[in-house]
N, C-alpha and C positions, 0 to 999 in steps of 0.2 A: 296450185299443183292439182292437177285433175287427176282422181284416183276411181278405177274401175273395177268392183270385184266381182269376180266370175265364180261359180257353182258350177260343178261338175262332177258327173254320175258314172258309172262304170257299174250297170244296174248287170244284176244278177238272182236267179232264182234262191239261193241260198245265202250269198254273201254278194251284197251292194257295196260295193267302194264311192265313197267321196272326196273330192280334195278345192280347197277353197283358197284361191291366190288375190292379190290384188294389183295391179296394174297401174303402176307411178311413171310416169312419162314416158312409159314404154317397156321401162323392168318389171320382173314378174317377182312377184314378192309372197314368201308362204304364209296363210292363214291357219290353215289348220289343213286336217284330212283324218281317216278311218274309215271303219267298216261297218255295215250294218249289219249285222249278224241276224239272219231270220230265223224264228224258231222251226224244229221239225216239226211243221204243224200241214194240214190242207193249206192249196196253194190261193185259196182266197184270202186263209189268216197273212199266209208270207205277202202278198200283195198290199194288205191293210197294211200291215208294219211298215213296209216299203212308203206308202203313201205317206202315212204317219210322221217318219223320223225325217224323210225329206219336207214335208212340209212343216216339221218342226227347227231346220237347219237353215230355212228359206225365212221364216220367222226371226231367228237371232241373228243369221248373218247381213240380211236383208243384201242379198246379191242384188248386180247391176244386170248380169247378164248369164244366163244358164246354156251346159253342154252340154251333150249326153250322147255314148257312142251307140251308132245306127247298129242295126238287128245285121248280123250276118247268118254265113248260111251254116248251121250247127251239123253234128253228125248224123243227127238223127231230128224228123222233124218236131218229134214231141220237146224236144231242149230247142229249139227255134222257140215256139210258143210260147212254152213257157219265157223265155225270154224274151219275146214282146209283150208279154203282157207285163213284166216287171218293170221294161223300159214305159212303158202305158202308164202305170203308179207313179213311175218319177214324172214325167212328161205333166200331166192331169193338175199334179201338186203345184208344177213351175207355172201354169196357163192359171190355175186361179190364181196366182197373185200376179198376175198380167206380163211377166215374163217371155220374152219368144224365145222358144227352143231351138238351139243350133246345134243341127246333128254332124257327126265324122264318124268316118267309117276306119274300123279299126288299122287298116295299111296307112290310111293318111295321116292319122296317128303317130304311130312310129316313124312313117315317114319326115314327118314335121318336129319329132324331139330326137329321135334318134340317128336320120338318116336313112334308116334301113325302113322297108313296107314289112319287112319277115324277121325285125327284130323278135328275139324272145324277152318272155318277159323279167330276164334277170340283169337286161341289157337296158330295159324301159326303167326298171328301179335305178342303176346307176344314174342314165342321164338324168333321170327326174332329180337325184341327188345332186349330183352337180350343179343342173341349172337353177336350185332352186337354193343352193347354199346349206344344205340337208344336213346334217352332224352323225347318220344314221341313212341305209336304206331304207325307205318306208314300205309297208307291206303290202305286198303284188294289186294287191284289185286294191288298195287308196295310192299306191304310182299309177296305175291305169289311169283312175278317174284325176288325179294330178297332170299325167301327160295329156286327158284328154282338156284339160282348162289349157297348160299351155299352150297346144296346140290352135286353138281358140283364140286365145292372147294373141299369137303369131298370125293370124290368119285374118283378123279382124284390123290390124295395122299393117299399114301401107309399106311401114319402116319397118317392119316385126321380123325376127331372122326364118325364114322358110327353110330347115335346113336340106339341104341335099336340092333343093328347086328354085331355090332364088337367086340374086345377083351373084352372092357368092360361088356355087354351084355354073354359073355362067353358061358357057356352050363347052365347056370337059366334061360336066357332068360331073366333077368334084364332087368328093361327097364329106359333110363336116367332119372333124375328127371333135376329140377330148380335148383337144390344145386350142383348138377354133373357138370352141364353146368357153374354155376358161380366156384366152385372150378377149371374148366377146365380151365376158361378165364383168 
């Protein structure tokens, strides 16, 4: 039984989300997840920390394979920046311990667990709930960095559900429900 565990980032200037799944014949199975809380400190300190607890989560979990969602376009550029540079921290952490970094863009994201590209993120906590057997909502940036492993998991198998784009989706353009996803599980 070939088990593949994926690391996944949901980097952020103040709060980093993680969430850590494993991969058994095709099911996505929860490890863990949380958040990195960076201190209100200069943004070299919050980048150290970032570097840090990811390469201390790459240490214990020893992933198969790392995600991390792509920079979009912020409100303002200075929160861009910053937010490359913190995906830069995670990124840096995965590439020395020889991991190759697979990025998604936050629409393909939702896309791929929710359906929707303009899901919000109260709708990214439920399916992440559901798909993953969750007992609890988990909290918004560790569902992010959670949906962005699923989607990952999905994406990297052949067989993997794409929801709202794959076979099931067909040519209607059906898009998954709640009932699809639990019949699926």
């Amino acid at each position: 039984m070939a088990t593949t565990r994926i690391l996944a980032i949901d980097p952020g200037s103040r709060i980093t989300g993680f969430g850590i799944i494993d991969v058994i014949n095709g099911k996505s199975i929860y490890v863990n997840s949380g958040c990195i809380r960076l201190p209100d400190e200069a943004l070299s300190v919050r980048l150290k920390h970032i570097f840090n607890n990811v390469s201390s989560l790459l240490e214990e979990y020893e992933p198969h394979e790392f995600a991390i969602e792509e920079v979009f376009l912020a409100k303002n550029a200075n929160s861009a920046l910053k937010l490359g540079q913190a995906r830069g921290a995670a990124i840096v952490a995965a590439s020395i311990q020889d991991l190759f970094v697979h990025e998604y863009a936050a629409r393909r994201v939702k896309q791929s667990v929710v359906g929707n590209g303009n899901a919000d993120k109260e709708q990214v906590q439920l399916m992440v709930q559901l798909l993953l057997k969750l007992s609890a909502k988990p909290q918004a940036d560790a569902a992010d960095a959670l949906a962005i492993a699923l989607c990952h998991a999905n994406t990297r198998t052949s067989g993997g559900l794409e929801y709202g784009v794959g076979k099931r989706a067909g040519r209607s353009a059906k898009r998954w429900t709640e009932q699809d996803v639990r019949k699926a599980l």
